[in-house]
C-alpha positions as CSV (number, residue, x, y, z in Angstrom):
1,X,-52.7,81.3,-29.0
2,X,-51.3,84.2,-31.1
3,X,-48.7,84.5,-29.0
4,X,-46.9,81.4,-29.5
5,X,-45.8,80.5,-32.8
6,X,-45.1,76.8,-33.7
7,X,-42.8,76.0,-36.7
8,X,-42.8,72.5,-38.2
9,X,-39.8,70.8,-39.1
10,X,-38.4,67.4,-40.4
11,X,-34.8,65.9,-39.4
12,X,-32.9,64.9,-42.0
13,X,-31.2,61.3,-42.5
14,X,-27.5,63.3,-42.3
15,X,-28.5,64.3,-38.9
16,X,-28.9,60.2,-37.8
17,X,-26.2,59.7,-39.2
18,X,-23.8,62.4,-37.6
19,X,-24.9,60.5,-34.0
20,X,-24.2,57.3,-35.4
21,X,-21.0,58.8,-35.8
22,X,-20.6,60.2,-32.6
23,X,-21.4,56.9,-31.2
24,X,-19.0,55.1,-33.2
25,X,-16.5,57.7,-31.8
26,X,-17.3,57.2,-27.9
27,X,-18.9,53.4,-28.7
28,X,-16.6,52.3,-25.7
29,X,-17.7,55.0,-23.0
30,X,-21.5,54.8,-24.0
31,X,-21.1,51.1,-23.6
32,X,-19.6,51.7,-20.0
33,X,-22.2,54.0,-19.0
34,X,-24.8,51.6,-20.3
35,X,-23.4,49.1,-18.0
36,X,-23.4,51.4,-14.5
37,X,-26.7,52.8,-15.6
38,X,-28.5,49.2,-15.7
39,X,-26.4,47.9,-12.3
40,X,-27.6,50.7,-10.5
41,X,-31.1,50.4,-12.1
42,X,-31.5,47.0,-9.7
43,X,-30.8,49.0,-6.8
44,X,-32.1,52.4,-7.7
45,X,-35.4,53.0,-10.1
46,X,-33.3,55.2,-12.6
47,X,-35.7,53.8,-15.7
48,X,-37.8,51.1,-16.0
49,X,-37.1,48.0,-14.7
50,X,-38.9,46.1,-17.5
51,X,-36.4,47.9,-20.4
52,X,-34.3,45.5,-22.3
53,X,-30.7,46.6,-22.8
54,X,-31.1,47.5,-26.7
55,X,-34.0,49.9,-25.7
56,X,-32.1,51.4,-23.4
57,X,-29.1,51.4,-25.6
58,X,-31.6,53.6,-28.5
59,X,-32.6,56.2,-25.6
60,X,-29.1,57.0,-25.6
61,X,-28.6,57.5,-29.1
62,X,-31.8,59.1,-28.7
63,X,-30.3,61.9,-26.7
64,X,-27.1,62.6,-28.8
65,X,-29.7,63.7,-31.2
66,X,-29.9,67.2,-29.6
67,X,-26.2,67.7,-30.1
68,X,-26.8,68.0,-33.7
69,X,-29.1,71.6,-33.5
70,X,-27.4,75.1,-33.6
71,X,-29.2,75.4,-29.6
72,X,-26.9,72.8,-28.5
73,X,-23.8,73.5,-30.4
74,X,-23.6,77.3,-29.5
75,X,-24.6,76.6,-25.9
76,X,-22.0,77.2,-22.9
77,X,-23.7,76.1,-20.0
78,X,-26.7,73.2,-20.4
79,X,-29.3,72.0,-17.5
80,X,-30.6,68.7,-17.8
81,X,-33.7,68.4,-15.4
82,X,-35.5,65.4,-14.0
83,X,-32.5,64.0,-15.7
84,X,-33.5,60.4,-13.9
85,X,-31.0,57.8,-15.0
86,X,-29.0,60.3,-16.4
87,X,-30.4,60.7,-19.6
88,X,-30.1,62.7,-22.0
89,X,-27.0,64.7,-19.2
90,X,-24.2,62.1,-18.9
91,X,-24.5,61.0,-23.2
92,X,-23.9,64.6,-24.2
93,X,-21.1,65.3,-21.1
94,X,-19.3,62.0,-22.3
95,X,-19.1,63.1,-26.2
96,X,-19.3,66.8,-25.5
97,X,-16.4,67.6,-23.1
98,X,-15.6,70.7,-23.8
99,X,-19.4,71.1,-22.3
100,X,-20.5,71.8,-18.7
101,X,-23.4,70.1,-18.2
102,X,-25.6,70.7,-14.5
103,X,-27.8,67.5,-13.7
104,X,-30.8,67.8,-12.1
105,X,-33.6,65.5,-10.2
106,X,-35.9,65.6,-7.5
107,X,-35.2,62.4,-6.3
108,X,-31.9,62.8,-4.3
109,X,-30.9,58.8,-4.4
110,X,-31.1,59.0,-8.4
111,X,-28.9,62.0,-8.1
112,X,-26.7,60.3,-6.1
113,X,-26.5,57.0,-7.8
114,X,-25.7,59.7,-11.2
115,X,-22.8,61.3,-9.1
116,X,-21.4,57.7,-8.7
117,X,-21.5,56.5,-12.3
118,X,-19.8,60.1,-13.4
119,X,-17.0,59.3,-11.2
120,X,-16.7,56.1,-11.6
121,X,-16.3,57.0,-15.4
122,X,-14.2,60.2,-14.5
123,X,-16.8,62.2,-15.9
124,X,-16.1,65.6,-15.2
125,X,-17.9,67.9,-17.2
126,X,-20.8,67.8,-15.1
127,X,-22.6,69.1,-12.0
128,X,-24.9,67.4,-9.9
129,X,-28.1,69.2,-8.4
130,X,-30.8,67.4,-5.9
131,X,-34.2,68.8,-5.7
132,X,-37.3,71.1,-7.5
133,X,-35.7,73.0,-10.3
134,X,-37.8,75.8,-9.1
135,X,-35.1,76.2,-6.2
136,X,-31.9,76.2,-8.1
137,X,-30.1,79.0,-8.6
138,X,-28.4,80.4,-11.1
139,X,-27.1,83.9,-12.8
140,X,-25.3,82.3,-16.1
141,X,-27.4,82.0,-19.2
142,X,-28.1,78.6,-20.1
143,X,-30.0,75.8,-22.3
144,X,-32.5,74.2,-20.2
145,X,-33.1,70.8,-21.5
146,X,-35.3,67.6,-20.5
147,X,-36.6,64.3,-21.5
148,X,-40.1,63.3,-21.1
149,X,-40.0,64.4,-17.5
150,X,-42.2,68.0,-17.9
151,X,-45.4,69.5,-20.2
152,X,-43.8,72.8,-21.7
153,X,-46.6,74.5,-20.0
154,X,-45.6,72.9,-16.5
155,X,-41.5,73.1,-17.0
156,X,-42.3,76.7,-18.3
157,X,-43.8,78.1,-15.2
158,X,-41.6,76.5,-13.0
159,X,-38.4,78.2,-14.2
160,X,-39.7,81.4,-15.7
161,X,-37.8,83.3,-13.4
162,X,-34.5,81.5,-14.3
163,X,-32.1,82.9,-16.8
164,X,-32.5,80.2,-20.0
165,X,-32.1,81.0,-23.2
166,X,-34.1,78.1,-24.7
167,X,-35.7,75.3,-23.1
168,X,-35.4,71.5,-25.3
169,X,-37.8,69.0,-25.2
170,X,-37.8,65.2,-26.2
171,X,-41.6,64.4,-26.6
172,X,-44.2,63.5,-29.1
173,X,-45.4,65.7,-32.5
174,X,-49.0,66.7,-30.5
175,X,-48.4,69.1,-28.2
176,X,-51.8,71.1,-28.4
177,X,-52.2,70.2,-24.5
178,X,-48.9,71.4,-23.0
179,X,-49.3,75.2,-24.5
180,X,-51.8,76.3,-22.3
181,X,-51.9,79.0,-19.3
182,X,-48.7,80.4,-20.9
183,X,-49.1,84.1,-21.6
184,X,-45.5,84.9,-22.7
185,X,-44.9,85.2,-26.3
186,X,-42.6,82.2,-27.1
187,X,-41.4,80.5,-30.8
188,X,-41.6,77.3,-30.8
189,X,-39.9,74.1,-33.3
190,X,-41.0,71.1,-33.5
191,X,-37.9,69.1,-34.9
192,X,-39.7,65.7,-36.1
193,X,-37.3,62.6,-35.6
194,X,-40.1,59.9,-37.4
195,X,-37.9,57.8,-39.7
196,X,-38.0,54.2,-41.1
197,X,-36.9,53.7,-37.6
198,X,-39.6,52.3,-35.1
199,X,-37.7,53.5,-32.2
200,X,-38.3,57.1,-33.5
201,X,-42.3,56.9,-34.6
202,X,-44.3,60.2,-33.7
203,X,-41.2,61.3,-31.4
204,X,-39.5,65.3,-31.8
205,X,-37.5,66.8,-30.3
206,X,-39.2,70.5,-29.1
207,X,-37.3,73.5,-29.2
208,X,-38.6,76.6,-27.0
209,X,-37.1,80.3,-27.0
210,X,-38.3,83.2,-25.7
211,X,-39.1,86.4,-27.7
């Protein structure tokens, strides 16, 4: 595919470390989200039910690695769709709050369980949206962002018609099967996140931007 470009990259130890300190920072509202997210996991199937709390605890350090790219950091407005539990929305809101950040899921009872835990933590950076992203509606440029919940391919067709500047992935390094059917030019970089750390074998995060 000629059209698309893919550009390999690796993610340096400094970058880890700039989350860690960004947890540090907002240890005690992470922790407190952590909490609502798994009380309202026995009620609601926000993630799996099977997770331990230090797994879960990694996913959100996981997601504060996005706020460490130049996509994030000059971003205004950011959609996180098939946001599920929350993740990786309500991390970046609660240690970005100069950031608006609009939630999306189809599932209107994990939406609603998110609105709860945002104002239950007077989280207020944030908007919450029920149903297909393929509905919303929106004139403001923004960064369209989700983890695990779409193929490029799928995510791309679905909100081609929407205003995005970039679209970020969390996935795997092998995306040779979620490039297909797409006949717009696009440049993509693959932001590698493999470390010493286990957690973070063969995972990358994927940034898409239209040409």
């Amino acid at each position: 595919m000629k059209h698309i470009s893919v550009n390999r990259h690796n993610v340096p130890r400094e970058t880890f470390s700039a989350v860690d300190d960004l947890v540090d920072k907002y240890q005690e509202e992470l922790k407190s989200f952590l909490d609502h997210l798994l009380w309202w996991n026995k009620r609601v199937n926000l993630v799996s039910r099977s997770v331990s709390r230090e797994t879960v605890w990694e996913h959100i350090r996981h997601s504060l690695l996005l706020s460490q790219l130049e996509v994030f950091l000059s971003a205004d407005l950011i959609m996180d769709t098939g946001t599920g539990g929350g993740l990786p929305g309500l991390p970046l809101a609660i240690t970005h709050p100069k950031k608006h950040l609009l939630l999306n899921d189809l599932v209107t009872k994990k939406c609603l369980a998110i609105k709860q835990i945002a104002k239950k933590m007077e989280v207020n950076n944030i908007g919450i949206v029920d149903g297909s992203v393929e509905q919303i509606q929106q004139d403001q440029p923004f960064l369209l962002i989700s983890k695990h919940a779409f193929k490029i391919n799928e995510l791309y067709q679905m909100t081609q018609h929407l205003p995005w500047t970039s679209m970020v992935f969390y996935k795997g390094e092998d995306l040779s099967n979620e490039l297909e059917n797409i006949s717009a030019p696009l440049e993509i970089n693959s932001y590698s996140l493999s470390t010493e750390e286990k957690f973070y074998e063969g995972k990358s995060i994927v940034v898409v931007n239209r040409l």
